[in-house]
N, C-alpha and C positions, 0 to 999 in steps of 0.2 A: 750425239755423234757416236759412241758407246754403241746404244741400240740400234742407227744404223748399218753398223759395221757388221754388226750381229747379224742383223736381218737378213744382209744381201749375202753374207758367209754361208748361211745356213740354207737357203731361200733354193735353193737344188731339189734339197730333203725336200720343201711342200710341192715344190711342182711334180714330182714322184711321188708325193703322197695322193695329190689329186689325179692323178694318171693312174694310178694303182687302183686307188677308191673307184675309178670309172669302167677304166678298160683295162684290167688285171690278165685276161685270158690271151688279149690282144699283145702285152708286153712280158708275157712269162712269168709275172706273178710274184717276181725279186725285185728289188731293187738296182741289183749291180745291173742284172737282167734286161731289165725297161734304163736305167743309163746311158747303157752301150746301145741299145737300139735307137734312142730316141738323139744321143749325139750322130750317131751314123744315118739317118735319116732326114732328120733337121737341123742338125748343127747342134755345138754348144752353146749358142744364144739363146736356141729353144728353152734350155731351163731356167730361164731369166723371165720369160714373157709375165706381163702382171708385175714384177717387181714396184714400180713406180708406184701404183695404187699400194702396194704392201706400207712402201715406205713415207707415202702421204698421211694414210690412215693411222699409224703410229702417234705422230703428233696429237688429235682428236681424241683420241683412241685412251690416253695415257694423260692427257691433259683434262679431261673431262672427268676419268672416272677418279683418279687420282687429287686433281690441284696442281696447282706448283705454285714455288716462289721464283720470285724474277731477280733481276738484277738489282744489286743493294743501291746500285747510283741513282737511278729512275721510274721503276717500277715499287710496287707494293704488290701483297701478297694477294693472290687470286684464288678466290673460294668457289671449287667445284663442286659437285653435287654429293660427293660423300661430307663432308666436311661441312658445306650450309647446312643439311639436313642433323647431320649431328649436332654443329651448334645450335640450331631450333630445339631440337629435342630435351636437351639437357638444360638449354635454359626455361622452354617452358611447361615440360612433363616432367621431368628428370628431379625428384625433392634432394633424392643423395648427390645429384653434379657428376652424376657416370653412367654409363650404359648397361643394360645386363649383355650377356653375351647372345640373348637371340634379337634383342633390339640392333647388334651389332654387327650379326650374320644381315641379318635383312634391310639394312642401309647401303651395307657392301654390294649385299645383292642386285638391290636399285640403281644402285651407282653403274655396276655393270653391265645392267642392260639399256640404262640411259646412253653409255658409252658404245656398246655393242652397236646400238641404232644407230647413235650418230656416224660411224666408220662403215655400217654395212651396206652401204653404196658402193665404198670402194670395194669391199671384200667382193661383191660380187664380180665388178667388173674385174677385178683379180681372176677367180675362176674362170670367168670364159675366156678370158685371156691367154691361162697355163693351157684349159682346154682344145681351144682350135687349133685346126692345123692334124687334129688325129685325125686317124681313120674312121671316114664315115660323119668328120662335125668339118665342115670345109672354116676356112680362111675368111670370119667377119670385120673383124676390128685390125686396123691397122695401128692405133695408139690410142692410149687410156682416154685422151678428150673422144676420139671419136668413138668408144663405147660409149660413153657416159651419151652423148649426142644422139647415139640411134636407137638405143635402148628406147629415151624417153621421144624417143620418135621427131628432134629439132635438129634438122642437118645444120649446120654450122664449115665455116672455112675446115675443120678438120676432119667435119664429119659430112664427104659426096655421096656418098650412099646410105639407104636405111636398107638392110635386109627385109625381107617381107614377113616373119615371123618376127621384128622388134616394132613394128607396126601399131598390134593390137597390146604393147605392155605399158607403155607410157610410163610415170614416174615409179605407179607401183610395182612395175617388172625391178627396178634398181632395189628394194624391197625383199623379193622373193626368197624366202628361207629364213625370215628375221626367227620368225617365233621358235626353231628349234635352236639358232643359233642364239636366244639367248638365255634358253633352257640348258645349253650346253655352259652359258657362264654364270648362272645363278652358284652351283655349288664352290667352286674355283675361286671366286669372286666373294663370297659370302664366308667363305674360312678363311680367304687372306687378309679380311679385315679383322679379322676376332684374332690371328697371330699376330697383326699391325698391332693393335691395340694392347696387346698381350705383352710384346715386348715395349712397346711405350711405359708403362706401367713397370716393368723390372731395371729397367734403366734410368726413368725416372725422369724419361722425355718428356715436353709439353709441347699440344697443337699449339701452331702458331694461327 
């Protein structure tokens, strides 16, 4: 709940960010700048669009590359992809029972771009979301099902139209941009396990 509260607080700042990264010359090239334009033009719901896929992909997102533990009454603990591959390792390369610190950048690493793939569906339908509606990208998606719908080109009750340019992308248009976006979380991802790990170890924590 925490993270959501975050998400949608902050979630102004990325649709500015993507407006800015796009069309910079178009909105002034500020922030305060493209704000004021873009509430006096579209309203202040404009910096909301995309939010929904922001805040779906979260859960994926943080549950995969991370783990969690569930509720003490019902649930047992669930082992995602950093943490099986760890325990593989250690129990059967590992003769000391610990990791070196590049064994542990590069699990992290894996972990995040397992994660990355899994949410980068939404993210993108994020993007053209915050996007439409400028100048010059007219008004496609009406709501996240019906991006996701036209994209891979299957109208659906939310989705009455395909655009003629979401035609020819099919599954793999939802896709598009994986490989920098998960070159952009190898390093990020790959040091936050080796400080995860780092403070486990000075505190005197144990994976569960």
């Amino acid at each position: 709940m925490a993270g959501v509260v975050a998400a949608a607080s902050a979630y102004p700042l990325e649709t500015l960010k993507s407006v800015l990264t796009v069309e910079r010359r178009q909105y002034g090239g500020s922030i305060i700048v493209s704000f004021v334009a873009i509430c006096k033009d579209e309203g202040v719901f404009a910096l909301y669009r995309g939010l929904a896929p922001t805040l779906i992909a979260m859960m994926p997102y943080v549950g995969v590359e991370v783990g969690s533990t569930t509720s003490r009454d019902s649930f047992s603990s669930q082992f995602c992809v950093y943490e099986t591959i760890k325990e593989l390792l250690v129990k059967h390369y590992c003769a000391t029972n610990s990791l070196s610190t590049i064994q542990t950048m590069l699990i992290g690493a894996a972990a995040g771009a397992v994660a990355q793939t899994s949410c980068h569906p939404l993210d993108v339908v994020r993007k053209r979301l915050q996007l439409q509606g400028l100048p010059g990208r007219p008004t496609q998606y009406s709501n996240m099902l019906d991006a996701l719908a036209c994209i891979v080109c299957f109208p659906t009750f939310f989705a009455t139209h395909v655009p003629e340019q979401a035609r020819v992308e099919g599954v793999r248009g939802l896709y598009k941009g994986l490989a920098p976006a998960c070159l952009a979380t190898l390093p990020s991802t790959g040091s936050s396990y080796v400080v995860y790990e780092a403070l486990k170890a000075v505190l005197g924590v144990a994976s569960r």
